[in-house]
mmCIF file of the N, C-alpha and C atoms, coordinates in Angstrom:
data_MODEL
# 
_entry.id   MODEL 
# 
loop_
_atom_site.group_PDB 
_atom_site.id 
_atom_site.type_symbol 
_atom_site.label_atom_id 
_atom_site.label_alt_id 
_atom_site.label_comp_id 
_atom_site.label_asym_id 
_atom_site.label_entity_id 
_atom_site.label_seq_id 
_atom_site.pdbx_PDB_ins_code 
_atom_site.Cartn_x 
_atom_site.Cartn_y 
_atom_site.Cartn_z 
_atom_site.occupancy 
_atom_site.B_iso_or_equiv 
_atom_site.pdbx_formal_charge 
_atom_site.auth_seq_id 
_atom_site.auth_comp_id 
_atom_site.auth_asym_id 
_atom_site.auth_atom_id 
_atom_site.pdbx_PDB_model_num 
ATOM 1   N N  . UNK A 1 1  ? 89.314  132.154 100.475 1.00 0.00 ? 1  UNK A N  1 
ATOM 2   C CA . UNK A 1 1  ? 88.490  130.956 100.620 1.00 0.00 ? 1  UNK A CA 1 
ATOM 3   C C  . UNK A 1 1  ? 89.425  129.757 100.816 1.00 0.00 ? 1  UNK A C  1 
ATOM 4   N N  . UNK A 1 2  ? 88.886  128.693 101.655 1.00 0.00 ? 2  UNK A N  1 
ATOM 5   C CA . UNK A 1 2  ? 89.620  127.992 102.248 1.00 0.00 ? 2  UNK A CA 1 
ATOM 6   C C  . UNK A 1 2  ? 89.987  126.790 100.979 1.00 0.00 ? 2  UNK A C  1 
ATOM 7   N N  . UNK A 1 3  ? 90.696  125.420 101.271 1.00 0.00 ? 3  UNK A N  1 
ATOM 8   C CA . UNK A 1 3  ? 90.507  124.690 100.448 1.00 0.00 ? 3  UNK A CA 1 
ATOM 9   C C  . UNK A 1 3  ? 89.271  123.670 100.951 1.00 0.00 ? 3  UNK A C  1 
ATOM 10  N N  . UNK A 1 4  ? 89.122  123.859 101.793 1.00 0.00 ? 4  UNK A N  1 
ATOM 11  C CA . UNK A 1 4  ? 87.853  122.728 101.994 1.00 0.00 ? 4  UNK A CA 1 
ATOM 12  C C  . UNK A 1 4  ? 86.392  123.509 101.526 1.00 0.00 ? 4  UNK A C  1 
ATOM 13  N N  . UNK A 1 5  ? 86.449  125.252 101.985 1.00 0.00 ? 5  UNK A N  1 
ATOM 14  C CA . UNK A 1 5  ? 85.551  125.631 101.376 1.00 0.00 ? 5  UNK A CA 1 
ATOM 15  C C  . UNK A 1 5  ? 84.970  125.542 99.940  1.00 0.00 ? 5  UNK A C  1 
ATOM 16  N N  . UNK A 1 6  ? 86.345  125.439 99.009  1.00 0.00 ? 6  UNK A N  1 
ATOM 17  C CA . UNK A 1 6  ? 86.326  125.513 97.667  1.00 0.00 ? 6  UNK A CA 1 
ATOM 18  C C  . UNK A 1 6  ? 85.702  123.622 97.129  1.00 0.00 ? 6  UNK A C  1 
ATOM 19  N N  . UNK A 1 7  ? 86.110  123.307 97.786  1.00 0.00 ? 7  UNK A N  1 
ATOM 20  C CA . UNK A 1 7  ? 86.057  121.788 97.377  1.00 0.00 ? 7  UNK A CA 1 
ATOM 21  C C  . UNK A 1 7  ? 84.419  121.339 98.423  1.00 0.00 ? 7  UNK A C  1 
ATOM 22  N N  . UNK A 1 8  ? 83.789  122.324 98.951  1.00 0.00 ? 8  UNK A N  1 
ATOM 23  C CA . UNK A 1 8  ? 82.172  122.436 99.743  1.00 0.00 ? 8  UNK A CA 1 
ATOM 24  C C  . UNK A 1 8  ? 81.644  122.658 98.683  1.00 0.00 ? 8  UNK A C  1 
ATOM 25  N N  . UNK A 1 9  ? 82.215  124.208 98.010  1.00 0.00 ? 9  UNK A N  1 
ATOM 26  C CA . UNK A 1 9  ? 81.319  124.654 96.547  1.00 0.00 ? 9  UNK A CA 1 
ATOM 27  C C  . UNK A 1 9  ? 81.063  123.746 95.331  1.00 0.00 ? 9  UNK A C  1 
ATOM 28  N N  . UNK A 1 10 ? 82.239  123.546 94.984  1.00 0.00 ? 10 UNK A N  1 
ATOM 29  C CA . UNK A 1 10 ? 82.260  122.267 93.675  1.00 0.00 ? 10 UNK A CA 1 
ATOM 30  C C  . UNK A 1 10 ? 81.346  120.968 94.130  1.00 0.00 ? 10 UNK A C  1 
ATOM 31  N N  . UNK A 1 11 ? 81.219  120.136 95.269  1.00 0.00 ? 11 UNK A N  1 
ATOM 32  C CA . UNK A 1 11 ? 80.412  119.337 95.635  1.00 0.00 ? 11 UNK A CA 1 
ATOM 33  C C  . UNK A 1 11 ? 79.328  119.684 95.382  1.00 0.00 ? 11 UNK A C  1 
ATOM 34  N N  . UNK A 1 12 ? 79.224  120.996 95.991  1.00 0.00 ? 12 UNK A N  1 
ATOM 35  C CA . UNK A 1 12 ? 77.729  121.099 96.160  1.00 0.00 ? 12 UNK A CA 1 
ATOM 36  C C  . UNK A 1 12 ? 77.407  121.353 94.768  1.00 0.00 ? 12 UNK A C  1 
ATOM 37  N N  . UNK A 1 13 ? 77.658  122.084 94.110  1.00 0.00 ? 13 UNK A N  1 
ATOM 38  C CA . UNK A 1 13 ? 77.943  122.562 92.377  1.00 0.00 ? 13 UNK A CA 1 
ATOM 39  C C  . UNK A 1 13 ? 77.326  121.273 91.674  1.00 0.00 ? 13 UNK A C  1 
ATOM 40  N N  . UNK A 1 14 ? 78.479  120.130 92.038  1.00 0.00 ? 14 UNK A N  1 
ATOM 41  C CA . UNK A 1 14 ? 78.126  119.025 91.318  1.00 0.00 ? 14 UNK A CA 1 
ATOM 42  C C  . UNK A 1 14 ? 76.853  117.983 91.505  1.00 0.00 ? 14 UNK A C  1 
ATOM 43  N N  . UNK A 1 15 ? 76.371  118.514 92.714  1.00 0.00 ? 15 UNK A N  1 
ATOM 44  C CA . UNK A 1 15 ? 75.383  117.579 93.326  1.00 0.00 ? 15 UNK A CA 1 
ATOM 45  C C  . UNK A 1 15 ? 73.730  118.068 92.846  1.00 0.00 ? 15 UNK A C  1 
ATOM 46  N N  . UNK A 1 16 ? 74.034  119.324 92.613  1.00 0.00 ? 16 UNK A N  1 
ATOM 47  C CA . UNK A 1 16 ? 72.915  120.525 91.880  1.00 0.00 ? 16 UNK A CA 1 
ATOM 48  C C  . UNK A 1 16 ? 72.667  120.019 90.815  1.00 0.00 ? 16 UNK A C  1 
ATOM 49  N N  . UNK A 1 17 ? 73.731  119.866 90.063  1.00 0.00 ? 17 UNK A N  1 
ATOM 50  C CA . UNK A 1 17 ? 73.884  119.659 88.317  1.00 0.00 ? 17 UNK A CA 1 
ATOM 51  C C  . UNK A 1 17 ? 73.213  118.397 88.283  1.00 0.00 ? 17 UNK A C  1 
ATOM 52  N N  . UNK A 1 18 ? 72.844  117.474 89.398  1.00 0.00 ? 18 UNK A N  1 
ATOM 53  C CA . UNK A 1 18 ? 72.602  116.164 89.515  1.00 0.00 ? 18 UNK A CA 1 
ATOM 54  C C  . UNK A 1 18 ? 71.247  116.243 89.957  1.00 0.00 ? 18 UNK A C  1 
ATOM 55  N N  . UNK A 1 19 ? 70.577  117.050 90.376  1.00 0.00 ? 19 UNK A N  1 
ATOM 56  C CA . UNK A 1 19 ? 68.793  117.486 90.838  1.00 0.00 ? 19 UNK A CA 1 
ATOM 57  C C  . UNK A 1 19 ? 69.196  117.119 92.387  1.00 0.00 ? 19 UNK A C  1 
ATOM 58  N N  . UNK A 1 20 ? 70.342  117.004 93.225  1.00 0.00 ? 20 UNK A N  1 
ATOM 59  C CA . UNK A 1 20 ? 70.177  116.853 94.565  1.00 0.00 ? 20 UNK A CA 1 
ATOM 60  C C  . UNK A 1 20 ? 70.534  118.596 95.042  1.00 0.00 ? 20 UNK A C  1 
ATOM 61  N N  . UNK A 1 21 ? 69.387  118.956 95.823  1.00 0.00 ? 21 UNK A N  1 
ATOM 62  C CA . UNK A 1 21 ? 69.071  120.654 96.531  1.00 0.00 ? 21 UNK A CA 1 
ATOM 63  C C  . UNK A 1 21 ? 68.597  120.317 97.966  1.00 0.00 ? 21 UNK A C  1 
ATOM 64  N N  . UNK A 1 22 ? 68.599  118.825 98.739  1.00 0.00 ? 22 UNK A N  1 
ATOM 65  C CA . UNK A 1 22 ? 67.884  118.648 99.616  1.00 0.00 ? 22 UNK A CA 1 
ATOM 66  C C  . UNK A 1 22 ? 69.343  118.872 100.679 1.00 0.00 ? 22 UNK A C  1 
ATOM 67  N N  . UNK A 1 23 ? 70.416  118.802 100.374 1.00 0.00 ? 23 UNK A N  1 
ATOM 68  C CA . UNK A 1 23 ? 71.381  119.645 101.693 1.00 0.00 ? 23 UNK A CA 1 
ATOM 69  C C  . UNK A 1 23 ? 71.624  120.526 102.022 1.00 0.00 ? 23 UNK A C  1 
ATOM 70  N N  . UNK A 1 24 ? 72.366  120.866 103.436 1.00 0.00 ? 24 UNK A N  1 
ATOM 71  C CA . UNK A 1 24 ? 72.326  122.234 103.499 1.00 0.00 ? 24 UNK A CA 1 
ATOM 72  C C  . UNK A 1 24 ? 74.350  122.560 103.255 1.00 0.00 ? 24 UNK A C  1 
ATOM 73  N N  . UNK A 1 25 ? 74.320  123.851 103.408 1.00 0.00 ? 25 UNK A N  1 
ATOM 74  C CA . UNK A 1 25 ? 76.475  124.336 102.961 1.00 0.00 ? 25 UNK A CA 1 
ATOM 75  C C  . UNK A 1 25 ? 76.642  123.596 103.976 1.00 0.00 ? 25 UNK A C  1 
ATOM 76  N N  . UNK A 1 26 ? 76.636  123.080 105.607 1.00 0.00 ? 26 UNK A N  1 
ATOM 77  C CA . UNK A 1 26 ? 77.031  122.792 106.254 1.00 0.00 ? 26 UNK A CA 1 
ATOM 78  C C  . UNK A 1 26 ? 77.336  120.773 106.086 1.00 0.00 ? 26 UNK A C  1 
ATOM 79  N N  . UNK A 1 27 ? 76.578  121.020 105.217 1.00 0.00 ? 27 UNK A N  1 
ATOM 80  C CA . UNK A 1 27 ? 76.286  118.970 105.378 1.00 0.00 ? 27 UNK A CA 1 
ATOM 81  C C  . UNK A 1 27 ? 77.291  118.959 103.815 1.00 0.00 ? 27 UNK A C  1 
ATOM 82  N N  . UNK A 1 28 ? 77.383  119.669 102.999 1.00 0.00 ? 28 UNK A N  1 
ATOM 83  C CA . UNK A 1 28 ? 78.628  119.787 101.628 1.00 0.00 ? 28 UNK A CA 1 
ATOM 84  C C  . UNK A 1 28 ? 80.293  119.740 102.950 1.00 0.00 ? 28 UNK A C  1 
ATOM 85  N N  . UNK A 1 29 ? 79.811  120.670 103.643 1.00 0.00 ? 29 UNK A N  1 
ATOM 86  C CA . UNK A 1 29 ? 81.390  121.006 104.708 1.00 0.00 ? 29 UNK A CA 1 
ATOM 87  C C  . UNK A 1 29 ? 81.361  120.009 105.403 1.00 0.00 ? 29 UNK A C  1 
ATOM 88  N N  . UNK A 1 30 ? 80.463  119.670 105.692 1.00 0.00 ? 30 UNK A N  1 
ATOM 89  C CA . UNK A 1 30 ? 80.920  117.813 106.646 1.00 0.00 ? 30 UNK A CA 1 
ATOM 90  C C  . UNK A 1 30 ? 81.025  116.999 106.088 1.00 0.00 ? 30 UNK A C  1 
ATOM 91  N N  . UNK A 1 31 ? 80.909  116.917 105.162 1.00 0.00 ? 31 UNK A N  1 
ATOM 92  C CA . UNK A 1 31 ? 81.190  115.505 103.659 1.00 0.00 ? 31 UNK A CA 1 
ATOM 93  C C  . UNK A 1 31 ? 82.311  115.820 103.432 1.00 0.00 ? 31 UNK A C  1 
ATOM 94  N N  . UNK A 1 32 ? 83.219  116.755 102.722 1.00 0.00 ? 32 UNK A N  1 
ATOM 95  C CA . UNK A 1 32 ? 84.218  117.824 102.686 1.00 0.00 ? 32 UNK A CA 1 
ATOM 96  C C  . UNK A 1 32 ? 85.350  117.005 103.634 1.00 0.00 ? 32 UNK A C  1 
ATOM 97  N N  . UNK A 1 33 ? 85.157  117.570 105.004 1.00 0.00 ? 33 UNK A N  1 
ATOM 98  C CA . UNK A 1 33 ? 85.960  117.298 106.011 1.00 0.00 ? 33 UNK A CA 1 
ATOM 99  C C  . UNK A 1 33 ? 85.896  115.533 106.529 1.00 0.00 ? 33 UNK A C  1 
ATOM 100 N N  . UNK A 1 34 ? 85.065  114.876 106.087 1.00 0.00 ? 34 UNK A N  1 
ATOM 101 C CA . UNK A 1 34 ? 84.988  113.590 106.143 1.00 0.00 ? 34 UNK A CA 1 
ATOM 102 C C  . UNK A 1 34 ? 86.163  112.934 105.148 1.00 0.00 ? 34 UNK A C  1 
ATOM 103 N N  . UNK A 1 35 ? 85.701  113.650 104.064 1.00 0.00 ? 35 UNK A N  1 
ATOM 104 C CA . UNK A 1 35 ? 86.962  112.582 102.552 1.00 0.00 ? 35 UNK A CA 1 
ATOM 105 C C  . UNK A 1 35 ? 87.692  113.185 102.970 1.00 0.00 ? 35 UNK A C  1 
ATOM 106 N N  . UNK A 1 36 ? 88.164  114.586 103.673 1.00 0.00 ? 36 UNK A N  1 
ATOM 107 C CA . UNK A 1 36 ? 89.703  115.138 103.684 1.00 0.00 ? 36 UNK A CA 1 
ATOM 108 C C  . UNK A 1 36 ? 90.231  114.062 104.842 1.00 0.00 ? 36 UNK A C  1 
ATOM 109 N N  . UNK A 1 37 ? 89.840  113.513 106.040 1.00 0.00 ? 37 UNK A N  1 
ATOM 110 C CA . UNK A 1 37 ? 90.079  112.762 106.833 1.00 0.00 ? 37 UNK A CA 1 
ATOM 111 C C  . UNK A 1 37 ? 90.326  110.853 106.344 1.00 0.00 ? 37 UNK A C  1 
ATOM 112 N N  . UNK A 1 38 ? 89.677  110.827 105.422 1.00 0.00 ? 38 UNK A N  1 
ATOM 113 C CA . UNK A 1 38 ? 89.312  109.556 104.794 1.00 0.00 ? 38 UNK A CA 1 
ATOM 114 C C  . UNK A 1 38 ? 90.568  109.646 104.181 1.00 0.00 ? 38 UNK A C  1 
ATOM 115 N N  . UNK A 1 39 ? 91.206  110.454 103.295 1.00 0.00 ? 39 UNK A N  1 
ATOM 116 C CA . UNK A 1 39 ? 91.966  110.161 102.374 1.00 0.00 ? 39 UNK A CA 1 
ATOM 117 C C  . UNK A 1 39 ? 93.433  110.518 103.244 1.00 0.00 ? 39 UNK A C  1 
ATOM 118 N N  . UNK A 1 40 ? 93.509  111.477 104.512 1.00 0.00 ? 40 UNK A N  1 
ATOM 119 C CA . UNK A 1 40 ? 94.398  111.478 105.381 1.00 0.00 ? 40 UNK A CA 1 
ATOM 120 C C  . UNK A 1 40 ? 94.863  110.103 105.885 1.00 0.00 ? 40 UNK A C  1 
ATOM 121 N N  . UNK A 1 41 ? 93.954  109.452 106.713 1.00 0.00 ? 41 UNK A N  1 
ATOM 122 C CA . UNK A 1 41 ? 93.961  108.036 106.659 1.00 0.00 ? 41 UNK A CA 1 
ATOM 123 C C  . UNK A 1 41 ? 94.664  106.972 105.399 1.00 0.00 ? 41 UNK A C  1 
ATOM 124 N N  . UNK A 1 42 ? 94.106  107.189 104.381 1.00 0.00 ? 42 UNK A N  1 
ATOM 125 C CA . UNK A 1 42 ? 94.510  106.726 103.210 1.00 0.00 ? 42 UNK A CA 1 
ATOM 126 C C  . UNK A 1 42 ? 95.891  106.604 103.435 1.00 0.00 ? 42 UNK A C  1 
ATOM 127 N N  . UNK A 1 43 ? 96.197  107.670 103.204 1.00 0.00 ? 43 UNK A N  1 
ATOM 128 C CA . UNK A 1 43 ? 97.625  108.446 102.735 1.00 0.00 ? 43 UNK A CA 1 
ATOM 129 C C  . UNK A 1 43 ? 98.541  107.780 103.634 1.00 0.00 ? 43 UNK A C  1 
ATOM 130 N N  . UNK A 1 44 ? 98.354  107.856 105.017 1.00 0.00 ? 44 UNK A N  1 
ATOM 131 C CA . UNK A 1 44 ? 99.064  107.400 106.548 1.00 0.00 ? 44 UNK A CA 1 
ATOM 132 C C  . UNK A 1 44 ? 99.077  105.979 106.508 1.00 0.00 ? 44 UNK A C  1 
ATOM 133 N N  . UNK A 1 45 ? 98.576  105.222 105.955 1.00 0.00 ? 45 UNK A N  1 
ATOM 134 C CA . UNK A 1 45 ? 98.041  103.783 105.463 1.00 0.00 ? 45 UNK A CA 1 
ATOM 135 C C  . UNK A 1 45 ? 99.214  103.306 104.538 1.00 0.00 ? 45 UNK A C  1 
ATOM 136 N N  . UNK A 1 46 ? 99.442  103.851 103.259 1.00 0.00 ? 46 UNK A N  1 
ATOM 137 C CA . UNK A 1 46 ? 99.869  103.581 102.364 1.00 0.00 ? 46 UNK A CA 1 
ATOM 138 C C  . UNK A 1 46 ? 101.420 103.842 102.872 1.00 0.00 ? 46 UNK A C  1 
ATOM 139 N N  . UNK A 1 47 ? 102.099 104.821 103.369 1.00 0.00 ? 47 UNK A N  1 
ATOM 140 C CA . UNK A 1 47 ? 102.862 104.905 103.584 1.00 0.00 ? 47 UNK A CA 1 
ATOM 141 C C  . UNK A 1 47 ? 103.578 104.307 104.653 1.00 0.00 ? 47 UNK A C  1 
ATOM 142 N N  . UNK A 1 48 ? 102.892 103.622 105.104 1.00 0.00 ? 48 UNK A N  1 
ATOM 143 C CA . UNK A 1 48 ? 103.042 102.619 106.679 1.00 0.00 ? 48 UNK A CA 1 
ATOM 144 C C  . UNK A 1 48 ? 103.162 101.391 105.861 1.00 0.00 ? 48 UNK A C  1 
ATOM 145 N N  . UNK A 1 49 ? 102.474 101.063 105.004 1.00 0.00 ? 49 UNK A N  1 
ATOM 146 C CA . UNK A 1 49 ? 102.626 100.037 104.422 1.00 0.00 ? 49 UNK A CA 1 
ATOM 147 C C  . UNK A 1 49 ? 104.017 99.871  103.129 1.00 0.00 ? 49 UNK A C  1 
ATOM 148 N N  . UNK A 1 50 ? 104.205 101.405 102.622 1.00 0.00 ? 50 UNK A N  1 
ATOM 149 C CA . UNK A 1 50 ? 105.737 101.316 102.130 1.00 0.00 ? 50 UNK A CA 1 
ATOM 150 C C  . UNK A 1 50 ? 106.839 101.067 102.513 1.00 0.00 ? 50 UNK A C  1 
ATOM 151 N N  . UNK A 1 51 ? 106.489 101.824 103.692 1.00 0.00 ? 51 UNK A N  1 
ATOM 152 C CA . UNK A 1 51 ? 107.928 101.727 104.591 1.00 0.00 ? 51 UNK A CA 1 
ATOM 153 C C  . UNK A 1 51 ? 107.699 100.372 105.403 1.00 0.00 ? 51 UNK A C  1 
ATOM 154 N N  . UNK A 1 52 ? 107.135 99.430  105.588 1.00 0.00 ? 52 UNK A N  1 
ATOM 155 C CA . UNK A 1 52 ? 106.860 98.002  106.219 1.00 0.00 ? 52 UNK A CA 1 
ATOM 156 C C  . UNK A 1 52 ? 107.542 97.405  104.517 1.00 0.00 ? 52 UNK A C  1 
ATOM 157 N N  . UNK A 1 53 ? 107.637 97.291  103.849 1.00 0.00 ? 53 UNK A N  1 
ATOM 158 C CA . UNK A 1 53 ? 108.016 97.086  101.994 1.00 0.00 ? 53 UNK A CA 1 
ATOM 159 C C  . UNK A 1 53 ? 109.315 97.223  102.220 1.00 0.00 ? 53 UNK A C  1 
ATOM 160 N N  . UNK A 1 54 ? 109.958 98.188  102.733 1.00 0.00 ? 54 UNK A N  1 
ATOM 161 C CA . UNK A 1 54 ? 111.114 98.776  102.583 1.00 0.00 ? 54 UNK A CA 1 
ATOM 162 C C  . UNK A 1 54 ? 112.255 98.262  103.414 1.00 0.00 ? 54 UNK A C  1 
ATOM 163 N N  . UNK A 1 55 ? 111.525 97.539  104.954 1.00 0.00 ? 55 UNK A N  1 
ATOM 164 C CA . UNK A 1 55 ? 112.372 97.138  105.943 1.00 0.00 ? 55 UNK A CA 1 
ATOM 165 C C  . UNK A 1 55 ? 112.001 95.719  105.935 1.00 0.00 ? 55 UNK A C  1 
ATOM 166 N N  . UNK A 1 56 ? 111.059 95.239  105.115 1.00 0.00 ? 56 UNK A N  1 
ATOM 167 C CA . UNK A 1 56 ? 111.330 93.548  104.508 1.00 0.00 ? 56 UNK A CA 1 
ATOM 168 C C  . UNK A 1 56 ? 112.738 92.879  104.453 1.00 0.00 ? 56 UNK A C  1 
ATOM 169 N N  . UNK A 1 57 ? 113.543 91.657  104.943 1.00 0.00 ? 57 UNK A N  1 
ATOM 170 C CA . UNK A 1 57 ? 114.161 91.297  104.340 1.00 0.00 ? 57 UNK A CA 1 
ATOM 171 C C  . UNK A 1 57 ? 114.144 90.779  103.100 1.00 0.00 ? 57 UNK A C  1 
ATOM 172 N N  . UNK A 1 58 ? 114.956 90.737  102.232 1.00 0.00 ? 58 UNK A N  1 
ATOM 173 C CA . UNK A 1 58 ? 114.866 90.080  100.870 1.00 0.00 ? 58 UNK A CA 1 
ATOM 174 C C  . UNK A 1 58 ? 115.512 88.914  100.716 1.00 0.00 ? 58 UNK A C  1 
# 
């Protein structure tokens, strides 16, 4: 099982535990692959912005 699959299940897991049953596995896997992209971004962000930190003069 994949890691996005695993992290589809637990969403969906957690969203159950919460009375939401109105999605389907595919709409958990596109939410899934949305934050994995969101936080890719993130990540590419932050580090663009370190290394812009880094080549500052002081």
């Amino acid at each position: 099982m994949s890691v996005k699959a695993m992290m589809a299940t637990i969403l969906q897991d957690q969203m159950t535990s919460r009375g939401i049953n109105s999605l389907s596995r595919s709409d958990y896997e596109e939410i899934v692959e949305h934050l994995v992209e969101q936080l890719r971004e993130l990540e590419l962000s932050l580090a663009a912005r370190e290394l812009a930190g880094k080549h500052e003069p002081k």
